[in-house]
Each structure stands twice: as C-alpha cells, then as structure tokens.
C-alpha positions as CSV (number, residue, x, y, z in Angstrom):
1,X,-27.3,10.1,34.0
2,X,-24.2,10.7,32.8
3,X,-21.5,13.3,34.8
4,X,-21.5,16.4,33.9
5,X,-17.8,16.5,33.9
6,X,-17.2,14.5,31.0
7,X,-13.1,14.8,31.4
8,X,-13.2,12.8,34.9
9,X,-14.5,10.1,33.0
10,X,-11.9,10.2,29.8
11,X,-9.0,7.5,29.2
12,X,-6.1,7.4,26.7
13,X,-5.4,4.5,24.9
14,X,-2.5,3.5,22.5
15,X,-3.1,3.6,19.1
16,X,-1.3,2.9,15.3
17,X,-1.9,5.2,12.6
18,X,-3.0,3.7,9.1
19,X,-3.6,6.9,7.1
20,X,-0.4,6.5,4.9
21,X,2.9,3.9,5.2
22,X,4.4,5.7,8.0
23,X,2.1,3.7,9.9
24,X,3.4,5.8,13.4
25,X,2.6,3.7,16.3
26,X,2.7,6.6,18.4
27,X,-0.8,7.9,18.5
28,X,-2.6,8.3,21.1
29,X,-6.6,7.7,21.1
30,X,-8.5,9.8,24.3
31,X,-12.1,8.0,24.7
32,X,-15.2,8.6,26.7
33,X,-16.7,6.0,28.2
34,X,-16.5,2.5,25.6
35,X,-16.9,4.2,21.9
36,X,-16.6,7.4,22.0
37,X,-13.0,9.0,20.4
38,X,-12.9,12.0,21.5
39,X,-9.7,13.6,20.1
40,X,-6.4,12.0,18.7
41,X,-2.6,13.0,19.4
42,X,0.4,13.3,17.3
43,X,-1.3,12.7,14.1
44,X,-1.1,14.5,11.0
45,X,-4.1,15.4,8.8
46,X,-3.9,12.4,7.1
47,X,-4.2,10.3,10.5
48,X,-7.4,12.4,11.7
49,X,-9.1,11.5,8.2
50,X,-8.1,7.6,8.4
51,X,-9.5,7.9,11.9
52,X,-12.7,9.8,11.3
53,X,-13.3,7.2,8.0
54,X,-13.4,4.1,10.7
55,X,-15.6,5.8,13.5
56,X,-18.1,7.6,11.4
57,X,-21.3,6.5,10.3
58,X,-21.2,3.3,8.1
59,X,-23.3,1.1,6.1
60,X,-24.7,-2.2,7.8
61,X,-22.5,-5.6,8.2
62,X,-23.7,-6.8,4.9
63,X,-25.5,-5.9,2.3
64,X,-27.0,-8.3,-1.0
65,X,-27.6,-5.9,-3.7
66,X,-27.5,-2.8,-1.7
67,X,-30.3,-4.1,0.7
68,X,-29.4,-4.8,4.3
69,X,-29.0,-9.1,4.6
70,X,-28.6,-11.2,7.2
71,X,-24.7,-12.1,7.8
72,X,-24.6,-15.6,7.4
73,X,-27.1,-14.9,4.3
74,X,-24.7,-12.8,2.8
75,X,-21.7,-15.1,3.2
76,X,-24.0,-17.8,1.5
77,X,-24.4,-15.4,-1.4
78,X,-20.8,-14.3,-1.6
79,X,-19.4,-18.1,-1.9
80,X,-22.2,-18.2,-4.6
81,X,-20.9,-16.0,-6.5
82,X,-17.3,-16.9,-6.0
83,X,-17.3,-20.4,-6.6
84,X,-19.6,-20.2,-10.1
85,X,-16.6,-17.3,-11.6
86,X,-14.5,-19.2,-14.0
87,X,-12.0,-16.3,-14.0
88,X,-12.2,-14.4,-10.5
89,X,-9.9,-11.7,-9.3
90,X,-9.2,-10.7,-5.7
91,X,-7.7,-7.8,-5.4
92,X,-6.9,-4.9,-2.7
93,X,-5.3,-6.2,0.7
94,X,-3.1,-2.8,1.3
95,X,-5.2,-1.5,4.0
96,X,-5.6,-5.5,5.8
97,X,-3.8,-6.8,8.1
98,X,-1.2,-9.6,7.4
99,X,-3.9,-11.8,8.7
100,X,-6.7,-10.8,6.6
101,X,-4.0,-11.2,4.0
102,X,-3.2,-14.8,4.5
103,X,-6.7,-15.6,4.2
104,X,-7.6,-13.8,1.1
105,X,-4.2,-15.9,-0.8
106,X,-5.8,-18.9,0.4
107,X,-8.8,-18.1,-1.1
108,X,-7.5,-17.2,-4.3
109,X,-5.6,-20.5,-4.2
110,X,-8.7,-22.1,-3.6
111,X,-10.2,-20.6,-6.5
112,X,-7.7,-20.6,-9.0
113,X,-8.1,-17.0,-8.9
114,X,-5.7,-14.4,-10.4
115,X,-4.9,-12.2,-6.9
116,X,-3.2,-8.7,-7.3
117,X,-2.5,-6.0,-4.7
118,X,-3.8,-2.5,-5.2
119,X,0.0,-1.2,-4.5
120,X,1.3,-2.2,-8.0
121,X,-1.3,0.5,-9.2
122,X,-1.4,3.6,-6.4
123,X,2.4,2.5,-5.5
124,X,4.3,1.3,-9.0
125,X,6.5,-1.3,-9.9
126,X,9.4,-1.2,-7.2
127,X,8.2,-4.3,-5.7
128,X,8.4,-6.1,-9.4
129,X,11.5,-4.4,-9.3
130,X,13.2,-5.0,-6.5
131,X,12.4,-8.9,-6.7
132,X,14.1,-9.2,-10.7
133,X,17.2,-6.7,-9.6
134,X,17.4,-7.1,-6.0
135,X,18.3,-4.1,-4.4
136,X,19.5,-2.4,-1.5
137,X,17.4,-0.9,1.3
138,X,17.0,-0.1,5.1
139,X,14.8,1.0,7.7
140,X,13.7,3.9,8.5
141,X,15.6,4.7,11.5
142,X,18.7,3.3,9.4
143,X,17.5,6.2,7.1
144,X,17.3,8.6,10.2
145,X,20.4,8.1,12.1
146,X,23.2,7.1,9.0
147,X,22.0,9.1,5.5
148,X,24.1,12.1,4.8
149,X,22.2,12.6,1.8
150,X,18.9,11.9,1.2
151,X,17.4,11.8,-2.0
152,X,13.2,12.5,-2.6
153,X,12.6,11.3,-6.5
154,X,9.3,11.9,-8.0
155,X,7.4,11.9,-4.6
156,X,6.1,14.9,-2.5
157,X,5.8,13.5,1.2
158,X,5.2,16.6,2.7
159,X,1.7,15.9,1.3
160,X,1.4,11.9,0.8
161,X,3.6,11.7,4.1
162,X,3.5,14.4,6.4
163,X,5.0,12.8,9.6
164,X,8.2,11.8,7.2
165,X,10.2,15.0,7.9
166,X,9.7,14.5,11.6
167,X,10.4,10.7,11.4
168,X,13.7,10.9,9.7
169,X,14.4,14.7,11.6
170,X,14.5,17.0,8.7
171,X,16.1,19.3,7.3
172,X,19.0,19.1,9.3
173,X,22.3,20.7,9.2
174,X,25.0,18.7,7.9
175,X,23.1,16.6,6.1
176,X,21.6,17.0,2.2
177,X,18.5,16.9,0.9
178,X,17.8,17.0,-2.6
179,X,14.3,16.6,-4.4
180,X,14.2,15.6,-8.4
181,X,10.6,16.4,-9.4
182,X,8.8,17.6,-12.3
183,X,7.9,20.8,-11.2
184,X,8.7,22.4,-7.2
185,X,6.3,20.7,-4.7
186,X,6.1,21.1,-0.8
187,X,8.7,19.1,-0.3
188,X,11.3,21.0,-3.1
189,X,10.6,24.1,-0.7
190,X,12.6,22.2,2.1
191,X,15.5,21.1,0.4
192,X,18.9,22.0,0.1
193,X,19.0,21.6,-4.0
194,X,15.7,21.2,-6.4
195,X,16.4,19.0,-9.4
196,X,13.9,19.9,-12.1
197,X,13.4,17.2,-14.5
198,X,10.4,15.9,-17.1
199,X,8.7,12.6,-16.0
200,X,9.2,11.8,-19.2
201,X,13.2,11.9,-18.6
202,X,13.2,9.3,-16.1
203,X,14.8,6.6,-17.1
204,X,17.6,8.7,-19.5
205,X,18.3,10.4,-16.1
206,X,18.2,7.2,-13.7
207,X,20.7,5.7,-16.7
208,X,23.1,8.7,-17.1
209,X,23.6,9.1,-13.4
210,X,24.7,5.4,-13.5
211,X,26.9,6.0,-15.9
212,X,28.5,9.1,-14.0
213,X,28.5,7.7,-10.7
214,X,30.6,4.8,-12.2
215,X,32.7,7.9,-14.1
216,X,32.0,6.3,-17.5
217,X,32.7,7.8,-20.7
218,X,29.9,10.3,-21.6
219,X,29.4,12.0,-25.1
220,X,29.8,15.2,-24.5
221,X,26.8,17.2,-24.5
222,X,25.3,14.1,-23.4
223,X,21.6,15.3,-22.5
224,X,21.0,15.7,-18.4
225,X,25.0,15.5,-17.9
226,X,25.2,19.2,-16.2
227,X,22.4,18.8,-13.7
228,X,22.8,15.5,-12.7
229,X,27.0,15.7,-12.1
230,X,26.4,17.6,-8.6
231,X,23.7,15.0,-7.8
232,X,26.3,11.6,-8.9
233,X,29.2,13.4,-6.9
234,X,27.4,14.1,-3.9
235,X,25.9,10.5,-3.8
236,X,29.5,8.9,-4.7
237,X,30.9,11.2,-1.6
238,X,28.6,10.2,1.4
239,X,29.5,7.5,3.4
240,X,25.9,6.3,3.4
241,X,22.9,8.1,1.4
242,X,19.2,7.0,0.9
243,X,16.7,7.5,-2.3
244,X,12.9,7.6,-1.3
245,X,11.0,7.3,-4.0
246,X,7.9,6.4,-5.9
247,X,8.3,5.4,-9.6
248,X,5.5,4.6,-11.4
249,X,6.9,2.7,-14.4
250,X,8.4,-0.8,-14.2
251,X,11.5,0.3,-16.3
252,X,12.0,3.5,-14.0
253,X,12.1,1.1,-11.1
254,X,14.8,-1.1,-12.7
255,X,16.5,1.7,-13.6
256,X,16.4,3.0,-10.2
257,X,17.5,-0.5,-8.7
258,X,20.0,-0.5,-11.1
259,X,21.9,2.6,-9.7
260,X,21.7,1.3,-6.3
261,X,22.8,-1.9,-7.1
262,X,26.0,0.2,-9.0
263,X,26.5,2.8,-6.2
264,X,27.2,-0.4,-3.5
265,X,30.5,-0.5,-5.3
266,X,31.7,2.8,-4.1
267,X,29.4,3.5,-0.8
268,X,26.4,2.2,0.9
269,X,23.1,3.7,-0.7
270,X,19.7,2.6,0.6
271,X,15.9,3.0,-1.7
272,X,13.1,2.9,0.0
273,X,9.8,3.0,-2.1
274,X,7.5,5.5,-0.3
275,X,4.4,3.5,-0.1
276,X,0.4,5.3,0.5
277,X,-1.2,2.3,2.0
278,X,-0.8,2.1,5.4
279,X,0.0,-2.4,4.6
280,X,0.7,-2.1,0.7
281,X,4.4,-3.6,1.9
282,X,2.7,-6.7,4.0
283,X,0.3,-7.2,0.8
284,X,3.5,-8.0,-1.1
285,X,5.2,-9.4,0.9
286,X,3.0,-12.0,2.6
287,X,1.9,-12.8,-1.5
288,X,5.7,-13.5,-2.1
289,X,5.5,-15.3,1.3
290,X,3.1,-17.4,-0.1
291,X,3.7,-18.2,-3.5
292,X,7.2,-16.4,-4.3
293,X,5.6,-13.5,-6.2
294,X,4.8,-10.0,-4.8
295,X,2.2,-9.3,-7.3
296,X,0.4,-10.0,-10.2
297,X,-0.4,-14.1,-9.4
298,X,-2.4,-16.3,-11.3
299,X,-3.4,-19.7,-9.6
300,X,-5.4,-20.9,-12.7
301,X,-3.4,-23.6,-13.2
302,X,-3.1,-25.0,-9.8
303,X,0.4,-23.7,-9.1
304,X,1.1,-19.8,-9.1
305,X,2.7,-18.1,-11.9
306,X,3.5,-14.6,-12.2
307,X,3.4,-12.2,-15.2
308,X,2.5,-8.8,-14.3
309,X,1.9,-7.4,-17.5
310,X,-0.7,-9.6,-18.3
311,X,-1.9,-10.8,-14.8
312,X,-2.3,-7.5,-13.3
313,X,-5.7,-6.5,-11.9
314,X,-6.0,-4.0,-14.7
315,X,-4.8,-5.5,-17.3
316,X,-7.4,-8.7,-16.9
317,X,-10.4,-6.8,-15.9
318,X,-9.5,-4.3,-19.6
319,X,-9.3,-7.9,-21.2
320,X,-12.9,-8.9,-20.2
321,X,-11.1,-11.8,-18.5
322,X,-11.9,-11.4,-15.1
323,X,-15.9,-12.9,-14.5
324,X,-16.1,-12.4,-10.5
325,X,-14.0,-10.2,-8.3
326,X,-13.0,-10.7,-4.5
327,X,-11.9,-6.9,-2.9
328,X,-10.7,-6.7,0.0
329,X,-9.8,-3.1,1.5
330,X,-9.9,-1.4,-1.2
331,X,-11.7,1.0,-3.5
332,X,-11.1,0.4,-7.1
333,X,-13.3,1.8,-8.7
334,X,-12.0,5.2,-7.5
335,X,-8.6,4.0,-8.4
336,X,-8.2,2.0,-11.2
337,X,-8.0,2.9,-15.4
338,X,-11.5,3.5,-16.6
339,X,-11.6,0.7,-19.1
340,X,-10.5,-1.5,-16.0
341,X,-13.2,0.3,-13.5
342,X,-16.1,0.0,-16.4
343,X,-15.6,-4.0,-16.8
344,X,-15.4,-4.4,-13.2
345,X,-19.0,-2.6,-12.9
346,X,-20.1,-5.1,-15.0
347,X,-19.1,-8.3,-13.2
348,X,-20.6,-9.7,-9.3
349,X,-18.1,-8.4,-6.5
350,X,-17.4,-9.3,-3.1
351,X,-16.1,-6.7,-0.8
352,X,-14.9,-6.4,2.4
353,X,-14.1,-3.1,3.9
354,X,-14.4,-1.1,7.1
355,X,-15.1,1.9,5.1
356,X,-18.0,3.2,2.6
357,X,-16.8,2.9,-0.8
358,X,-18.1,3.5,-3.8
359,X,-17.2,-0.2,-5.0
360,X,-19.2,-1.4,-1.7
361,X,-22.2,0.2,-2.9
362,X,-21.7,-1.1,-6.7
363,X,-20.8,-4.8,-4.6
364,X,-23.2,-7.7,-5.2
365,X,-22.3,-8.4,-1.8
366,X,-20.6,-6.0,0.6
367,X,-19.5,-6.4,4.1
368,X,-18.6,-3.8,6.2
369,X,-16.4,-5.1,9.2
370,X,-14.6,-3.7,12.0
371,X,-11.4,-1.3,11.1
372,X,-8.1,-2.7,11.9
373,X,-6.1,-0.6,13.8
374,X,-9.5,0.6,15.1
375,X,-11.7,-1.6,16.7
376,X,-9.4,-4.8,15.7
377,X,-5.7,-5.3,16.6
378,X,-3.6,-7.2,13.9
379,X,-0.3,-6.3,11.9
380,X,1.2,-4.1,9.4
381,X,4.2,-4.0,7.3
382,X,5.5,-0.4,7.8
383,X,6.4,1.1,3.8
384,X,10.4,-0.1,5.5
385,X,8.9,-3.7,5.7
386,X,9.2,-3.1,9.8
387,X,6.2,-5.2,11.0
388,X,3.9,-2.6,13.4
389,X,1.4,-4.0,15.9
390,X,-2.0,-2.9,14.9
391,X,-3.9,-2.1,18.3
392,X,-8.0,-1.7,18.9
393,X,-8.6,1.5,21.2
394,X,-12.2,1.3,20.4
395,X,-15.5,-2.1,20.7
396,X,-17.0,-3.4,18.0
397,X,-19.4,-5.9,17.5
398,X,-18.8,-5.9,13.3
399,X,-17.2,-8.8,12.4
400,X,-13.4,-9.1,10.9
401,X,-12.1,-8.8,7.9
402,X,-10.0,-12.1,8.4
403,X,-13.0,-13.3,10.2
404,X,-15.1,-12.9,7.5
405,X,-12.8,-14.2,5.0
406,X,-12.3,-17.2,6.8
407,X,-15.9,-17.9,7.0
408,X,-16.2,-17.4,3.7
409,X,-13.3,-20.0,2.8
410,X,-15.3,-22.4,5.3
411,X,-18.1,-22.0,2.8
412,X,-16.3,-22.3,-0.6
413,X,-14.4,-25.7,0.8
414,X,-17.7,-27.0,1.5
415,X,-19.3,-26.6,-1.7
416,X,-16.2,-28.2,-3.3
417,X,-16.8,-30.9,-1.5
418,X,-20.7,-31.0,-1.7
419,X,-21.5,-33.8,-4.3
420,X,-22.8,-32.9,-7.7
C-alpha cells in the first residue's frame, strides 16, 4: 500500500525541453515512484504542453489500418508498403533526434526516396538560404553577452519562444531592441522602437536597408527610406548586433543574408533563424551532413540532388508524384497546403511519432514510440545549431523512433536482397 505521504517518496530528475528551438536543458522533471511526473520546473507554457503531449494517454505501439497489430507485424506491413512506392517521400524529422535522423536519410537513400524536413514549411527558406549566400551567425550566448542591438523581424517570440527574453536577458538597459512586424505583437510591446511594415514589403525593405547601410545613392523619396534610416544607422553603429528572424519566402531570406553578408564590412552582425521545432536545425543539418543538401533531396537517381522548388514535400505530393510517404515526427496533415494534405490522404503512410496525430490515425501503418527527451535520451540541434543532450526522466517499454526505423531498414535490405 502505497505511503500516505507521497512527497517522501518524490525525486527530481534532469530534463530538456522540446516544446519550441530553445530547447532549455534546464528543466527539471519531479517524479513519483517510476512513471509518474508529477510537476515540471522552469518551463514555459509551451514546455508544460510538449510535456503533457508525451506522458498522456496514447494510441498502442502500432497500428495497421487503425486496428491494434502486432509490432513486428506492423514493421512487415510498413516495408511492404515502402519498398512497392515507385515515388516515396519521407518527410518530418524536426522533433527526432539526430539519431532517428540518420536513420530515416538512410532509408530514403535506400529507397530512392525524395526526403524533405517539415522546417522548410513551419520554419522558411533560411536554411536554402544560408547554404547559396552563406551567412553570418552565432550562438545564443554570443547573442546574450555581445549584441548591442538586437533585431526581431517578422517573428513574435514572446509567443513562439517564451523563454527567449530570459535566455538572451531582455530588455536591458544599454542595449536596443527593435521589432519590424506587420502589425504590434507581444514582442513590439517590449521594445525600444516598433518598425511597422507590410509583409508584402519585405524584400524592398531588406534591399533598401542594404543599400543605406552601405550609404548608396538613393532616389529621393525612395519608398521605406525614412523609417528604415534610424534602423541602417543604429545597425552600422554597434560594435556587434544580431537579427532573429523568421522569413518565410526564399527571396526574403537571401535578401536577409544578403545584408548580413554587406554589414560584415562595417561591424560584426549575427542572424539567427528562430526555429519552432525543438530539432528542425539537426534535421538540416545532419541531411546536409549526409548528402550536402539541407532540404529538399531527391535520391531517385542513385545520388542526391537538390532542387527545392520542385523537390519539396509540398510541391511533389501537389504534383501527384509522391506514391508512398515515410513521416517521421511530424504531423502534416495539420501543417501542410491543402492540395499537398489532400494527395497525401490518398497515398499509404508510415508514421512514427510519440504523439497522437491526426496523420497517425489517417497512417496505413502508425507506430507510436517512446518520446525523446522523455522516456529516450538522444540529441538535439538547439535553433543556434548548439547540440543539447536529450535526457529520459521517465520508463518506457515503447520502442524508439531510431529503433524502429532501424528495424524497419533491416527489413527493406532484406527484401532487396530476397530473390524474385
């Protein structure tokens, strides 16, 4: 019979966060007894919902056709379906680990299977970007402990990153904050100058504050010269300044790279993309790892090749190309355009989660493993590209994303080599 006093029998445990880029390592997990969470320290509402996602009620290990199967059943079924695709798409991989990662890139290889991260579609193209322009960029405590100015464009992470403020301490006197937006958001209320300006404006604004931070001939009565000057001077007088952004176009993000690349002339200016998936900077990275593109990779013809306006997960699933699709920590049906999300109901998918999702239930075959970060330790690239250990405060006795996907490579080799 359990005590009475259920605090004598509590324990803290370290824990990482996943419930946006931050991914603060900070957190604390207080248990009772082997798999019980009682309550959760230092995180933000974000973190209690990521949390509560993981250690709710979820569906069994594996499903066929909504129905309760058998694991190794299920991975039978799910190579099945894999290796008949002529076109198949994997796609998701932001909330992995680098591990689970890995795997899924060798399975695309193995498959000859276009393979896309969700980040290109809930983050934009700054990855794209940053790999044609290059670019300039630090980490956060770089951000924290140099930036006089800090620049917020077109992102509000007061909501889509709560602990930010805190990470990077501020407001804080002496130094600037300045937040160009469409309309004022949580974040405009805390900074020392709101720039208003139409999404629609980006890349004429992004192009004239190049030109002015470079002090270039303007025509005068050039449109967005008056309220950008302030913004060019103050970024041309810091001794080092950062952007934080998220751009959703892939010529805003040149653009954006572009200023950067024009403001290390005169001073030392930083972007950082601000990223929602706690891993959407590993998923790019460990794809460019692998086959020198962040995004957007086709393996069709036995080598990868990159072209992400036709190779990305929405564009080939709108084309009707895409016959089978592989997700992996994602939900894209909640995400992704509605012609994309239509065709995507039509065709068998595999997916592994940790969480209930709406493309889970629509799966041919789902799995639903343990949680990274939760009842699996691993690793994350923080949205700075800073690798954060992953740690397990709760049991599980689901198996692993990587785990499964491994098995499930096991199983597609072997029917390659199985003879006709």
């Amino acid at each position: 019979m359990p005590s009475p006093d259920r605090a004598a029998v509590t324990r803290e445990a370290a824990a990482t966060c996943g419930g946006c880029g931050l991914a603060c390592d900070d957190i604390t997990a207080v248990l009772c007894g082997v798999g019980d969470l009682r309550r959760l320290v230092r995180t933000c509402p974000l973190g209690d919902a990521w949390f509560a996602e993981r250690v709710g009620p979820v569906p069994p290990p594996a499903r066929i056709d909504g129905r309760e199967a058998q694991l190794g059943r299920a991975l039978d079924e799910a190579a099945t379906v894999l290796a008949a695709a002529r076109a198949p798409l994997v796609y998701g991989l932001g909330q992995a680990t680098c591990e689970a990662q890995r795997a899924a890139v060798a399975i695309a290889e193995a498959l000859g299977a276009v393979i896309d991260p969700a980040s290109s579609q809930l983050d934009g193209a700054s990855g794209l970007a940053y790999q044609e322009v290059g670019g300039s960029t630090a980490t956060l405590g770089d951000v924290r402990d140099r930036a006089e100015v800090v620049v917020i464009w077109r992102a509000d992470p007061a909501i889509t990153h709560p602990r930010l403020f805190e990470r990077l301490r501020l407001p804080a006197g002496g130094r600037a904050l300045v937040v160009v937006d469409e309309q004022p958001t949580e974040t405009a209320a805390h900074a020392d100058e709101f720039l208003e300006l139409r999404a629609d404006d980006d890349v004429t604004a992004l192009w004239t504050l190049r030109a002015l931070v470079r002090e270039a001939q303007i025509a005068a009565g050039a449109q967005l010269e008056r309220p950008l000057s302030e913004l060019a001077a103050r970024l041309r007088g810091c001794a080092n300044g950062a952007i934080l952004h998220r751009l959703d176009g892939h010529v805003e993000a040149l653009a954006l790279h572009a200023l950067v690349r024009d403001l290390a002339k005169i001073t030392h200016i930083v972007a950082v993309a601000l990223r929602r998936e706690c891993n959407a900077a590993g998923a790019d990275q460990v794809l460019a790892w692998q086959t020198g593109y962040p995004a957007a990779v086709s393996f069709a013809g036995g080598y990868p090749r990159s072209s992400p306006g036709e190779l990305s997960a929405a564009a080939v699933l709108a084309r009707g190309d895409a016959d089978a699709a592989l997700v992996v920590a994602s939900d894209p049906l909640e995400h992704l355009p509605a012609a994309a999300a239509e065709r995507l109901r039509t065709i068998p998918v595999v997916s592994i989660d940790a969480r209930a999702t709406a493309t889970a239930d629509a799966a041919r075959v789902a799995f639903t493993t343990a949680a990274p970060g939760v009842h699996q330790p691993g690793v994350v690239h923080r949205l700075d590209g800073v690798p954060v250990p992953l740690r397990a405060p709760l049991a599980s006795s689901r198996p692993t994303q990587d785990g499964v996907l491994a098995a499930l490579a096991g199983r597609l080799v072997a029917a390659e080599k199985a003879p006709a």
